[in-house]
N, C-alpha and C positions, 0 to 999 in steps of 0.2 A: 443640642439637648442640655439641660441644666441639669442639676444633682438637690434632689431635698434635703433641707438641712434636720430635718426630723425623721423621716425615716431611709431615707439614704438612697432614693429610689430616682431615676432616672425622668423625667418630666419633660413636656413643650409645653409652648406660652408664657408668658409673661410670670406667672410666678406669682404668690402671696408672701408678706412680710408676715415674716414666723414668730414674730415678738410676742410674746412675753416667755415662751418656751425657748425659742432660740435666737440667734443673730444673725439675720440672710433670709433667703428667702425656702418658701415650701412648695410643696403641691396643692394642688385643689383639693384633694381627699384629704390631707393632712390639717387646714386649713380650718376643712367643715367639720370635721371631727374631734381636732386637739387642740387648735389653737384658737378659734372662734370662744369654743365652752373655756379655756383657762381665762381668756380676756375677760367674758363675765362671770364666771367666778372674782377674780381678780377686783372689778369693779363693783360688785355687790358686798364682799370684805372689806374693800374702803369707805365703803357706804356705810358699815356697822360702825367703823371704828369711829368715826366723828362723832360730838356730844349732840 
């Protein structure tokens, strides 16, 4: 079993890259919920920022 780097919780499988929140990997739930929406947030603000 792996450990999420987001919310601390124990997981199987393979794991998701927790990036832009964290560095390593998460779980599925953490995934679909915190790390998916900050990626587009993330990318819709770099969107604004160019002329």
């Amino acid at each position: 079993m792996k450990t999420c780097f987001v919310c601390k919780r124990k997981y199987d499988g393979y794991g998701n890259n927790a990036q832009p929140l964290k560095k390593g990997q998460c779980c599925d739930f953490c995934n679909a919920t915190k790390v998916l929406p900050a990626r587009i947030r993330e990318h819709f603000n770099s969107r604004r920022k160019k002329p």
